[in-house]
C-alpha positions, -999 to +999 in steps of 0.1 A: -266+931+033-283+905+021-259+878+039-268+894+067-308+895+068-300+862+059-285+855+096-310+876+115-336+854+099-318+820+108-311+829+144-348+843+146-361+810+132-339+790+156-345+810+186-384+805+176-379+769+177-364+770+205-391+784+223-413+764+209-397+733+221-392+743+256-432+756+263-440+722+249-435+693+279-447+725+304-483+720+281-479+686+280-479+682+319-508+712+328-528+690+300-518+654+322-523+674+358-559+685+343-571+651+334-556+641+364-575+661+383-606+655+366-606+618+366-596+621+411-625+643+412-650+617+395-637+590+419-636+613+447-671+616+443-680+582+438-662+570+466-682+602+492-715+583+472-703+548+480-702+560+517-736+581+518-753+548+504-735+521+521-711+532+550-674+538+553-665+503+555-685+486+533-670+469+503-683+497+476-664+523+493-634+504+499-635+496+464-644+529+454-614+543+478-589+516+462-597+533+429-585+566+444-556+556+454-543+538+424-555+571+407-536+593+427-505+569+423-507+568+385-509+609+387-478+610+407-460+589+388-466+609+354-475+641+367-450+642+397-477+652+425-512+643+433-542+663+432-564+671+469-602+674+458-608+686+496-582+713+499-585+721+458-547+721+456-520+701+442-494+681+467-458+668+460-455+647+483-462+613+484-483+609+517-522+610+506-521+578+523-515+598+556-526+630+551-559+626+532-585+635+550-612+607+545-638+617+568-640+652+552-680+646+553-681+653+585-700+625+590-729+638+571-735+601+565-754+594+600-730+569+613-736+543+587-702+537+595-710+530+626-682+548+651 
């Protein structure tokens, strides 16, 4: 009897360590997709201040919208998708460099980037 509480303890600790192991990396990437997002929506809106202040082309924004983009490219590369702060949703593929919508703002700037 006892050899066999014995097993039924040993397969319950392995199966718990199991689990334990698996939900790990699965944490690990909601924790690297959070920060992600966090730090895309900081420069997100830095970049919409840059413009506001200075216009669309002006060297703030494009250095503010540089920073973006190397942001999202560092979140795809560890967390395997990048994060939209205008649709609040999380992409796969590799196309914010087509697909992002810059002038979300509807020019709410008043053409200080002069169409």
């Amino acid at each position: 009897m006892k050899h066999m509480r014995l097993g039924n303890a040993l397969a319950a600790l392995a199966l718990g360590g199991a689990l334990i192991l698996a939900t790990t990396p699965k944490a690990q990437a909601d924790d690297g997709r959070a920060k992600c997002q966090s730090r895309v929506e900081k420069l997100n809106d830095r970049y919409r201040h840059e413009v506001r202040a200075h216009g669309r082309r002006s060297e703030q924004a494009e250095k503010a919208k540089s920073r973006l983009n190397a942001e999202w490219d560092r979140c795809y590369t560890q967390a395997h998708g990048w994060y939209d702060p205008n649709r609040h949703e999380w992409r796969n593929d590799r196309d914010w460099d087509r697909n992002y919508n810059w002038d979300d703002d509807r020019d709410r700037d008043h053409d200080h980037d002069n169409h």
